[in-house]
TORKOL-4160 file (C-alpha; in steps of 0.2 Angstrom, whole numbers, padded with zeros to 4 digits, m for minus):
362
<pt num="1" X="0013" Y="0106" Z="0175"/>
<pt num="2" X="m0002" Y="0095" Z="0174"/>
<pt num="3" X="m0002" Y="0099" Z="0156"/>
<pt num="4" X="0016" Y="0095" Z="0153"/>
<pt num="5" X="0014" Y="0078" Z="0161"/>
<pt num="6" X="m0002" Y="0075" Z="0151"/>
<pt num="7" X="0008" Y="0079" Z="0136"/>
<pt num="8" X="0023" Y="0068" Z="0140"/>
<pt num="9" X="0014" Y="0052" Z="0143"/>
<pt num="10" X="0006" Y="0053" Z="0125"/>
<pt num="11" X="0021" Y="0056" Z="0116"/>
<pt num="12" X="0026" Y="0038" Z="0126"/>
<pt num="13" X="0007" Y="0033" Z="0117"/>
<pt num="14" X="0012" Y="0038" Z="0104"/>
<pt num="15" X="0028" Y="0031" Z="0100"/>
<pt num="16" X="0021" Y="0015" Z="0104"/>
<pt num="17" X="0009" Y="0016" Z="0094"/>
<pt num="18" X="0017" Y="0023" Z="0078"/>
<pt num="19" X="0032" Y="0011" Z="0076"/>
<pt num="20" X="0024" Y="m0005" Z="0074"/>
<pt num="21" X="0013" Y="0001" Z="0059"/>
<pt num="22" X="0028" Y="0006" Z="0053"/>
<pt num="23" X="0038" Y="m0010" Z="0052"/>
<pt num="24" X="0022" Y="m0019" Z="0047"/>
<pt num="25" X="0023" Y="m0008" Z="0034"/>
<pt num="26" X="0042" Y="m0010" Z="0028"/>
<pt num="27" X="0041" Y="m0028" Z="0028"/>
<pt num="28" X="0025" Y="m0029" Z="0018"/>
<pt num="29" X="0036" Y="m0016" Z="0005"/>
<pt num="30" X="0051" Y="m0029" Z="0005"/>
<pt num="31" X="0039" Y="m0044" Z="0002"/>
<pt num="32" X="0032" Y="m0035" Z="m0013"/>
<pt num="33" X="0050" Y="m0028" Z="m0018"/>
<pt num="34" X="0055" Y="m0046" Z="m0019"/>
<pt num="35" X="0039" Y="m0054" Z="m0028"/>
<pt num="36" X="0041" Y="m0041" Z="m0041"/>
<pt num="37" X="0061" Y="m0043" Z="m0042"/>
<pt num="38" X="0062" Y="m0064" Z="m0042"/>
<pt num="39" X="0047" Y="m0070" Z="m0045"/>
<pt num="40" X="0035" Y="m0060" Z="m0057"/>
<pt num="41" X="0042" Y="m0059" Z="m0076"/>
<pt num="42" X="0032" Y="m0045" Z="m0078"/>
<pt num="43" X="0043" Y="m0030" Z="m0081"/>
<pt num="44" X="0043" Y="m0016" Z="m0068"/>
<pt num="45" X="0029" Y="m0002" Z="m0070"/>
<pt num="46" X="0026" Y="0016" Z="m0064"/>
<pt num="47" X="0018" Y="0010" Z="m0048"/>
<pt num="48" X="0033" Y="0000" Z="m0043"/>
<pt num="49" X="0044" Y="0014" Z="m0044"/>
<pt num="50" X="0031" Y="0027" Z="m0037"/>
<pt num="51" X="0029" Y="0016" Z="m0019"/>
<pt num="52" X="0049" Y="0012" Z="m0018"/>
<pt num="53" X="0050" Y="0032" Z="m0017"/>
<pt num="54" X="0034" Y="0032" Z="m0006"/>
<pt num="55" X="0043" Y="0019" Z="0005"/>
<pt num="56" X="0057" Y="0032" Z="0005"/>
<pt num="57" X="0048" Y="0046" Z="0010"/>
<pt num="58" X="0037" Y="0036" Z="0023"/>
<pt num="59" X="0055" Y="0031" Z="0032"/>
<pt num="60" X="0059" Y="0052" Z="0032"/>
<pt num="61" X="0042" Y="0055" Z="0040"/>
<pt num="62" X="0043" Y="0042" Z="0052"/>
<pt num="63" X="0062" Y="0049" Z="0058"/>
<pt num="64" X="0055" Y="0064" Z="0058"/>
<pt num="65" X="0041" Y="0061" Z="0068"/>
<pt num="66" X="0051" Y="0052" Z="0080"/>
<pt num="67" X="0061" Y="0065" Z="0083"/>
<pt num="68" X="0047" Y="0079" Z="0086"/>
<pt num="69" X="0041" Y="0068" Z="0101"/>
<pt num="70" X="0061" Y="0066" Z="0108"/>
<pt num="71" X="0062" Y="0086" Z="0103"/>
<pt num="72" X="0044" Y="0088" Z="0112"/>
<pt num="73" X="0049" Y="0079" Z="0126"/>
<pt num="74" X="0063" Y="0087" Z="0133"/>
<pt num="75" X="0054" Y="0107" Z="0133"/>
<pt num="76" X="0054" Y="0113" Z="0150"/>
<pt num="77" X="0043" Y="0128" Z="0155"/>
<pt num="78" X="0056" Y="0135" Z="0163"/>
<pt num="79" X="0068" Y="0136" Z="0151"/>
<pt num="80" X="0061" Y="0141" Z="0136"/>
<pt num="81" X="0072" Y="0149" Z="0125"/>
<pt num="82" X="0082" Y="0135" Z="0122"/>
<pt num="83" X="0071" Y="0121" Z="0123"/>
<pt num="84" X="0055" Y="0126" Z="0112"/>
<pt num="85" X="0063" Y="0129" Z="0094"/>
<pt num="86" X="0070" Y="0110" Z="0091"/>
<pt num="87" X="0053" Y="0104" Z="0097"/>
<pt num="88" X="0043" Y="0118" Z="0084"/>
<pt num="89" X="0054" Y="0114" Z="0069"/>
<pt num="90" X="0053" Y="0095" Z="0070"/>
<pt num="91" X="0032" Y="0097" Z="0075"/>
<pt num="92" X="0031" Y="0107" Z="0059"/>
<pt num="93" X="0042" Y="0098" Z="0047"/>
<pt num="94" X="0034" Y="0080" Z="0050"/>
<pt num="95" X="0017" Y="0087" Z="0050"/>
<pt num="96" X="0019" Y="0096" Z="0035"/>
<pt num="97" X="0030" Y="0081" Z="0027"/>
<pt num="98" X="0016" Y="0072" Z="0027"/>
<pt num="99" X="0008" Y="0081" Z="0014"/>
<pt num="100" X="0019" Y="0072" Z="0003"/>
<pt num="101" X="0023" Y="0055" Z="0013"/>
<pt num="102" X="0005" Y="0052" Z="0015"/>
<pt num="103" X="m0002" Y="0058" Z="m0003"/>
<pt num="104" X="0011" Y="0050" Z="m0017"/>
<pt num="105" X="0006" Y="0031" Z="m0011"/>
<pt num="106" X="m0010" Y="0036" Z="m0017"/>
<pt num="107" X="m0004" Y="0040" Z="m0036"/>
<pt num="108" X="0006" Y="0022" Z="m0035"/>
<pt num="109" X="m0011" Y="0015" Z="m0030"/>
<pt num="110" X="m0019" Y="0022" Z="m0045"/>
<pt num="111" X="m0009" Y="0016" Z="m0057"/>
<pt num="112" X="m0009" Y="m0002" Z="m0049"/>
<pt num="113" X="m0028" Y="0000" Z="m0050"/>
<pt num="114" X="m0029" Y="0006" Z="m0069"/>
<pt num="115" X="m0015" Y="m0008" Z="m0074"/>
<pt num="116" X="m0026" Y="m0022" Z="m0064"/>
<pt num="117" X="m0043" Y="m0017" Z="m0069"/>
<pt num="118" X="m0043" Y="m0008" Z="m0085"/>
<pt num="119" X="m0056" Y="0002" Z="m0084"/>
<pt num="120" X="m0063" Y="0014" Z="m0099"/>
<pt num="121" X="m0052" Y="0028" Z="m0105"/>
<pt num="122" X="m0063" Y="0042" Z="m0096"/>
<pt num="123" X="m0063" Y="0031" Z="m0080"/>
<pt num="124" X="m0046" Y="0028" Z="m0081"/>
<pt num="125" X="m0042" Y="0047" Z="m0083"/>
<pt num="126" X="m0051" Y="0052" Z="m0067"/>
<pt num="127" X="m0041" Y="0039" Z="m0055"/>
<pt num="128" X="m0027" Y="0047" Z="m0064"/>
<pt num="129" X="m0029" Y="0064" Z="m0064"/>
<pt num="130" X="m0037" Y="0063" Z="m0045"/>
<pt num="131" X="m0022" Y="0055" Z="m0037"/>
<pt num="132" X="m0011" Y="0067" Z="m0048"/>
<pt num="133" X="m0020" Y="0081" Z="m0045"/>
<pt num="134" X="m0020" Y="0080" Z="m0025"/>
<pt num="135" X="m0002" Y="0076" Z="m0023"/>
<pt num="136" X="0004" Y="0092" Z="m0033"/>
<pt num="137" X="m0009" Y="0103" Z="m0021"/>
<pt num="138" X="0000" Y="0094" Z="m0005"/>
<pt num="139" X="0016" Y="0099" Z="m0012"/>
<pt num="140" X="0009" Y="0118" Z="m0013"/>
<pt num="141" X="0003" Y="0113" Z="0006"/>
<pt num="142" X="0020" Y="0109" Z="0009"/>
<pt num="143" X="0029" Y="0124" Z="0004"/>
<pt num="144" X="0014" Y="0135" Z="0010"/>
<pt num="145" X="0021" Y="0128" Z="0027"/>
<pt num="146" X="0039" Y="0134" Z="0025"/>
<pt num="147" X="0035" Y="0151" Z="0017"/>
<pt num="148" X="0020" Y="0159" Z="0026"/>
<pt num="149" X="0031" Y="0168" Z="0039"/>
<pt num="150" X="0047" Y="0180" Z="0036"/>
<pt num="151" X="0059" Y="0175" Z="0039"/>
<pt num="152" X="0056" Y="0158" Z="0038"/>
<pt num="153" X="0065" Y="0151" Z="0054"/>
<pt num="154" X="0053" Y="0164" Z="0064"/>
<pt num="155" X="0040" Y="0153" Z="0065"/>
<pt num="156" X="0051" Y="0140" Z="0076"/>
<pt num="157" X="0062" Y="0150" Z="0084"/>
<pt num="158" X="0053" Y="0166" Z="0089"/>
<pt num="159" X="0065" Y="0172" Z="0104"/>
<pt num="160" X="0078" Y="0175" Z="0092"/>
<pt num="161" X="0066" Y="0182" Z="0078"/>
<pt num="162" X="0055" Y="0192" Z="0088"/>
<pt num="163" X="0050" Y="0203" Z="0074"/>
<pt num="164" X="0044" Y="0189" Z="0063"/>
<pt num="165" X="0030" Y="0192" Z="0052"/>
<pt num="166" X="0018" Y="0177" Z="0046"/>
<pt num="167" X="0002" Y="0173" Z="0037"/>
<pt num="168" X="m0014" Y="0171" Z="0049"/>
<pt num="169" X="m0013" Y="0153" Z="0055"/>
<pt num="170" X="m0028" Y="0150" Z="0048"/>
<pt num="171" X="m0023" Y="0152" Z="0031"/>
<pt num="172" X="m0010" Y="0135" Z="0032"/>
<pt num="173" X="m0025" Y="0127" Z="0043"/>
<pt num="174" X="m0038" Y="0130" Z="0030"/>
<pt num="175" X="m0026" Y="0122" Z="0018"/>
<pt num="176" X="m0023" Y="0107" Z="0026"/>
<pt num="177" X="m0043" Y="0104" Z="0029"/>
<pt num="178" X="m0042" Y="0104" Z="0011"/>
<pt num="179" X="m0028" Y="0091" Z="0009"/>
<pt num="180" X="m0034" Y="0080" Z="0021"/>
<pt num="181" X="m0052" Y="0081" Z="0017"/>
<pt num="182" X="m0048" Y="0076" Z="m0001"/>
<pt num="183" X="m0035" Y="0061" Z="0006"/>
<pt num="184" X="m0048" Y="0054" Z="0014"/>
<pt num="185" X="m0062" Y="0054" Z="0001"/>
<pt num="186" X="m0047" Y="0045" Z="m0011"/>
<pt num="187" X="m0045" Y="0032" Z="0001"/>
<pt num="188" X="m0062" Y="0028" Z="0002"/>
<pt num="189" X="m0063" Y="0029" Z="m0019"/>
<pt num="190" X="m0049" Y="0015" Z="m0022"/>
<pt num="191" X="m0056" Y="0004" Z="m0008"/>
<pt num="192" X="m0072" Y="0003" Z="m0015"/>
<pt num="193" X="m0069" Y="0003" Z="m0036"/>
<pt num="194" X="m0060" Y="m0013" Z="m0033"/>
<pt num="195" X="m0076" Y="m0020" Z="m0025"/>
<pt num="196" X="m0087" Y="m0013" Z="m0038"/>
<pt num="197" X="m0077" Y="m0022" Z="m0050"/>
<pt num="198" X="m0073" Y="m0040" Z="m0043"/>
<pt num="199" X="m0090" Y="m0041" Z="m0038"/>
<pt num="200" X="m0095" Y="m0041" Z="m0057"/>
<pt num="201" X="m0084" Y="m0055" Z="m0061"/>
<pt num="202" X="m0086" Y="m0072" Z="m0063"/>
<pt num="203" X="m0079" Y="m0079" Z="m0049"/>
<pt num="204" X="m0084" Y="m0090" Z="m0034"/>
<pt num="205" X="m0092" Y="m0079" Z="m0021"/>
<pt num="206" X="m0076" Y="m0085" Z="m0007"/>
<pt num="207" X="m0065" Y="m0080" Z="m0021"/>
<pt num="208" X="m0074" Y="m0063" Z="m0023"/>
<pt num="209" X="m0076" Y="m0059" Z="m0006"/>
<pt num="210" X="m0058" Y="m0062" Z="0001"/>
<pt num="211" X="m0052" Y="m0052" Z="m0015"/>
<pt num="212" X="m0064" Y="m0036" Z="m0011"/>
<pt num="213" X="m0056" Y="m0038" Z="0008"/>
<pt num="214" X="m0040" Y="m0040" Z="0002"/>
<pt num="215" X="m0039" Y="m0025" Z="m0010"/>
<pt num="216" X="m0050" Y="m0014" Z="0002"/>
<pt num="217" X="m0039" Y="m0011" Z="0017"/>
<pt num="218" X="m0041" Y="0008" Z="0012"/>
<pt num="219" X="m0055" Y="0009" Z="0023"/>
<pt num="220" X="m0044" Y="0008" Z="0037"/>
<pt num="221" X="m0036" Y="0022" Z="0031"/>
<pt num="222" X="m0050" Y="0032" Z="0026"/>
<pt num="223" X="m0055" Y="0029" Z="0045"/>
<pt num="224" X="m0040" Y="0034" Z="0050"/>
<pt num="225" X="m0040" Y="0049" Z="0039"/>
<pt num="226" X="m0056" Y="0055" Z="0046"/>
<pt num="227" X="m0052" Y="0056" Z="0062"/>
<pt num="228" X="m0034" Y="0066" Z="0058"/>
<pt num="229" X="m0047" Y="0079" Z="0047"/>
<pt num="230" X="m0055" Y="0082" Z="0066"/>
<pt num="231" X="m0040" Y="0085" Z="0072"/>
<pt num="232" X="m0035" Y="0098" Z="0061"/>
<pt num="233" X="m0049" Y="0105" Z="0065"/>
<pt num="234" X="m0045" Y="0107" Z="0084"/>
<pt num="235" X="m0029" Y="0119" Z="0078"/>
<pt num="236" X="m0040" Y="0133" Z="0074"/>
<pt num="237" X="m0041" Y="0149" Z="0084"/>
<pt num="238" X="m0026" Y="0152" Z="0098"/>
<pt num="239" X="m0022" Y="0137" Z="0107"/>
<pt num="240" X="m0011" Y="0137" Z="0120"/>
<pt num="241" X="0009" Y="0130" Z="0120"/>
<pt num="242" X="0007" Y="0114" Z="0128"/>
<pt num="243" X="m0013" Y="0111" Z="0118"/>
<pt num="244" X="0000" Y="0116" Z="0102"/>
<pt num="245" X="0011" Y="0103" Z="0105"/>
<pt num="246" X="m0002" Y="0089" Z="0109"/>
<pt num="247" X="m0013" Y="0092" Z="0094"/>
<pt num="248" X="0002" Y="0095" Z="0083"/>
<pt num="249" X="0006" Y="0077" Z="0090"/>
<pt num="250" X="m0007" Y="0070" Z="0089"/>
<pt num="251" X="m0011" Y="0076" Z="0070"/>
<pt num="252" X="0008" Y="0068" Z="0068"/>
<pt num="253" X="0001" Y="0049" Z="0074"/>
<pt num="254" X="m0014" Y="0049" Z="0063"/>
<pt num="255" X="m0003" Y="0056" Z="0047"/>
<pt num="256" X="0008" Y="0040" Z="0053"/>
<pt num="257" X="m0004" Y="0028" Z="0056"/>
<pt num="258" X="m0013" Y="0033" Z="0038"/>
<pt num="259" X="0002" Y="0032" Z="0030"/>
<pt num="260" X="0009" Y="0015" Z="0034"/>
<pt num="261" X="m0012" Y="0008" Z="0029"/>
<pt num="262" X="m0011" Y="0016" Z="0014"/>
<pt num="263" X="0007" Y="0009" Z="0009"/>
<pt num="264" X="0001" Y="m0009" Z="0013"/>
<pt num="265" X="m0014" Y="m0006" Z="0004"/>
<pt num="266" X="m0002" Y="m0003" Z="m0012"/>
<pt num="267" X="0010" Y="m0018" Z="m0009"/>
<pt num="268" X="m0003" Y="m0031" Z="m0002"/>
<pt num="269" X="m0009" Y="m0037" Z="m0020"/>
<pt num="270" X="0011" Y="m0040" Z="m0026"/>
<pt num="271" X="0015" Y="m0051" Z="m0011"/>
<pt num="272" X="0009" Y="m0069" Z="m0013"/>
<pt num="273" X="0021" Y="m0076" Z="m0024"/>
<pt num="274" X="0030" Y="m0073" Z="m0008"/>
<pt num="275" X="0020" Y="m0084" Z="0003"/>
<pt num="276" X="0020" Y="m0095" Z="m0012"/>
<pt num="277" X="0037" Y="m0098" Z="m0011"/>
<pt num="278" X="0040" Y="m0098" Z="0008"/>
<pt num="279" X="0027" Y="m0113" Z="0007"/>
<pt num="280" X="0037" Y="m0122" Z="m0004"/>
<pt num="281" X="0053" Y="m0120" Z="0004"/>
<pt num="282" X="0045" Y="m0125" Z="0019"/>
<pt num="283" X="0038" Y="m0141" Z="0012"/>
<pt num="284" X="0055" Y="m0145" Z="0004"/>
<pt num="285" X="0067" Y="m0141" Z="0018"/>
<pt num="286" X="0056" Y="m0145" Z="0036"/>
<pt num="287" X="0048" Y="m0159" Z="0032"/>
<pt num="288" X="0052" Y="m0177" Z="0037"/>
<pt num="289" X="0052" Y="m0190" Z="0024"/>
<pt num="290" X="0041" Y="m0199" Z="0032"/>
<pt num="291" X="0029" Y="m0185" Z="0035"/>
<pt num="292" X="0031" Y="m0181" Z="0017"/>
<pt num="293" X="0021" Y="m0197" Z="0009"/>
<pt num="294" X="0007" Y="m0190" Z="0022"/>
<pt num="295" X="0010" Y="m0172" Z="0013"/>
<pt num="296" X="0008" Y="m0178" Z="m0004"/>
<pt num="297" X="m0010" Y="m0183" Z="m0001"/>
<pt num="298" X="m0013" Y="m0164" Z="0008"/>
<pt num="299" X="m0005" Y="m0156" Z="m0005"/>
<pt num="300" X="m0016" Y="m0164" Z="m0017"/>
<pt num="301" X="m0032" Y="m0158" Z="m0007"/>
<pt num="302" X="m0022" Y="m0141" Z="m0006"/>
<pt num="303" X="m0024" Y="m0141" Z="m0027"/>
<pt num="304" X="m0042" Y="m0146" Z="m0027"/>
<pt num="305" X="m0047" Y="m0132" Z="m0017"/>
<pt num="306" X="m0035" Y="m0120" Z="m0026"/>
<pt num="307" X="m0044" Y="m0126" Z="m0042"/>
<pt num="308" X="m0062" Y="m0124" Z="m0033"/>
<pt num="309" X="m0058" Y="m0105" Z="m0028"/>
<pt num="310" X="m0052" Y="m0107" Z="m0010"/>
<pt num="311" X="m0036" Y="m0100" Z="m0015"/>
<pt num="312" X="m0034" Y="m0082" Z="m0015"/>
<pt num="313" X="m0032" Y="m0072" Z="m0031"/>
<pt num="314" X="m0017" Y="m0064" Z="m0036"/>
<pt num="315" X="m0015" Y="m0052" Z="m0051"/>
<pt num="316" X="m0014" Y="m0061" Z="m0069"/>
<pt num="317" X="m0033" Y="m0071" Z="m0063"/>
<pt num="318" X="m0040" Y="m0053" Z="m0058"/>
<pt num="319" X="m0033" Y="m0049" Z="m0077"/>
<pt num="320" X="m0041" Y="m0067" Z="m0083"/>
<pt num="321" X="m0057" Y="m0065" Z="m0074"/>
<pt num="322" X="m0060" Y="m0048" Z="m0084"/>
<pt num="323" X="m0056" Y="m0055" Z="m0099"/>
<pt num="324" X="m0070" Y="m0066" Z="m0093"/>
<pt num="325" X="m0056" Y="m0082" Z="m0098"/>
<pt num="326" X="m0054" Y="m0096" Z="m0085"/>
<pt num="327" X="m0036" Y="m0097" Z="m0079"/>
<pt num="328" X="m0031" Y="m0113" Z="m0089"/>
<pt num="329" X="m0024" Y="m0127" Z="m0081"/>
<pt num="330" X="m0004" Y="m0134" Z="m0080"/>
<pt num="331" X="m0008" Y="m0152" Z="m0081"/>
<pt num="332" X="m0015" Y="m0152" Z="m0098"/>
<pt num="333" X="m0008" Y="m0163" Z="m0110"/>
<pt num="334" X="m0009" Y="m0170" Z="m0129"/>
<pt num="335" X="m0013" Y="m0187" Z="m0128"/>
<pt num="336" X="m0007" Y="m0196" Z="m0145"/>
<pt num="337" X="m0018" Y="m0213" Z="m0150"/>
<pt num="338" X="m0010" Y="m0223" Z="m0164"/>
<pt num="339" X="m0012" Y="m0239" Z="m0173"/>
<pt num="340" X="m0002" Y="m0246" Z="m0184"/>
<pt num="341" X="m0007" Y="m0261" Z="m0193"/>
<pt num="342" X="0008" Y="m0270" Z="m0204"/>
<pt num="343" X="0002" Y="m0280" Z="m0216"/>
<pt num="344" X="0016" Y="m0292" Z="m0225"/>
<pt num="345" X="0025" Y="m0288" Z="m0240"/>
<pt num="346" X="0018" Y="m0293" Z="m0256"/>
<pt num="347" X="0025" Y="m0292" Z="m0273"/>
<pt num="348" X="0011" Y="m0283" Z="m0283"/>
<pt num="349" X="0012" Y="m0270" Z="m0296"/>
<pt num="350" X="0010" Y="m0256" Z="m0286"/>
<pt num="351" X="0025" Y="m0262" Z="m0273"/>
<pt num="352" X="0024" Y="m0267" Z="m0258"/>
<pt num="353" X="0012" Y="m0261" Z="m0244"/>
<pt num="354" X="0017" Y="m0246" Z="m0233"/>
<pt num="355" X="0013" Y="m0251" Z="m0211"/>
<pt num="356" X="m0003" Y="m0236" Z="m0210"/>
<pt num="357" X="m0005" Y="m0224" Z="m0195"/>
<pt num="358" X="m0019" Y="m0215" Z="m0184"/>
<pt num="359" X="m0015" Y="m0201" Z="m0174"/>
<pt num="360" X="m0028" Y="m0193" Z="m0163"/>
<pt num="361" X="m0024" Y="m0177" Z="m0154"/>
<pt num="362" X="m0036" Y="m0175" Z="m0140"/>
């Protein structure tokens, strides 16, 4: 009974914790959704279609997930039979969804990556093909999940499939060691290329070090991922019912929690024009007139330290930095100098004089 409690005051944890990442993480996807739709001309990429779908499969996990702690909730020792399969099929299908939901954000990332930076053919063929490469063995993981026992709905309902036959537990265990080792190491890759890159360039050192922070939030993940590698760990050998459902649980928070980092690591460097725009909208709409002459000479400060690297960097001046050309500047103009001198007509042979100009394009 101690257990049981134990169990049930986590899945109130976890809930808690889980759904805030969550939202944190859809709003972040509608911000970039809305940058790329209104104000990017740009047309739309792979990357863009790849974390729309990730969204997608992040909101199925995150249901899901939900709905194994309800499920989890509500088993009672006593009754068994009828309580115990709901909360094993929803365990097992968020946890082993998140071979997919977890992995594909990382191919979107990829792409974002080679599309930014560039890199050399062999360079770009590795962030590729790793990204790639994981994704297609997490969805071998994920029907490895749903066909290692016959017949399949044994494995959540034993009662009424008692002669159920399955692959050792070990097998599926070992298997998403593998997945989740390899997650990990790629979140820790594409936090640190963009770094390795940015730091290169020539670009104020604020400019450089905000940009490396703000493309490097894949460390959190990678941190996160870690600790859900240990607990997959802690499922090996026999574990009781109750230490099955909490570390089942748990393993389903840490998928989550990597999840919604790695989604925001995709969408983060798409969403400034946003912020962009709500400042102007802000300035326009909420501001006083007589506040606004005091505005004017703010906003005029607020563009000298935008053109002195205090501003942070969006896409197109990563892509100008690389090329190793300074973003050029709006106010530029052709400044025409002319003089004309007319002189009075005379009557020569040649006809009369013609007024003479000077043009100077500076």
């Amino acid at each position: 009974m101690d257990e049981h409690r134990e169990l049930n005051h986590f899945i109130g944890q976890a809930t808690a914790a889980s759904w805030p990442f969550f939202a944190i993480a859809t709003i972040v996807f509608g911000m970039r959704t809305i940058s790329r739709i209104f104000f990017t001309e740009a047309s739309a990429c792979w990357e863009d279609l790849i974390i729309s779908i990730s969204w997608v499969l992040d909101v199925v996990r995150m249901v899901t997930f939900q709905l194994a702690l309800s499920a989890t909730s509500r088993v009672d020792p006593s009754n068994f039979p009828q309580t115990v399969p709901s909360a094993t099929f929803w365990g097992l299908f968020t946890c082993s969804w998140a071979f997919l939901s977890v992995t594909l954000p990382k191919v979107g990332v990829a792409f974002l990556l080679v599309r930014i930076f560039r890199p050399r053919p062999w360079i770009r063929a590795t962030i590729t093909s790793m990204a790639i490469g994981l994704f297609v063995v997490c969805i071998g993981g994920f029907i490895v999940c749903f066909v290692q026992c016959n017949p399949v709905a044994g494995q959540w309902d034993p009662y009424k499939h008692p002669e159920t036959k399955c692959w050792p537990r070990n097998v599926q265990m070992n298997y998403s060691l593998v997945g989740s080792s390899t997650s990990a190491f790629l979140d820790l890759v594409f936090a640190i290329y963009p770094g390795f890159i940015i730091s290169r360039l020539q670009l104020p050192l604020w400019k450089k070090l905000s940009t490396i922070g703000f493309m490097g939030l894949g460390v959190a993940a990678f941190a996160f991922a870690v600790v859900k590698v240990y607990s997959n760990t802690t499922l090996l050998g026999n574990p009781t019912l109750n230490e099955l459902y909490t570390k089942a649980l748990h393993i389903g928070l840490w998928n989550s929690i990597e999840n919604d980092f790695v989604l925001i690591a995709a969408c983060l460097p798409s969403v400034r024009p946003v912020f962009k725009a709500c400042g102007v909208f802000s300035r326009t709409h909420f501001t006083a007139s007589k506040r606004t002459r005091m505005n004017s000479t703010s906003d005029s400060q607020h563009s000298l330290k935008a053109s002195s690297g205090h501003e942070p960097l969006d896409e197109h001046v990563i892509e100008l930095a690389l090329n190793r050309q300074p973003p050029r500047s709006m106010n530029q103009s052709i400044r025409v100098k002319y003089d004309v001198s007319l002189q009075r007509e005379r009557t020569e042979p040649d006809g009369p004089t013609l007024p003479s100009y000077n043009f100077e394009i500076r």
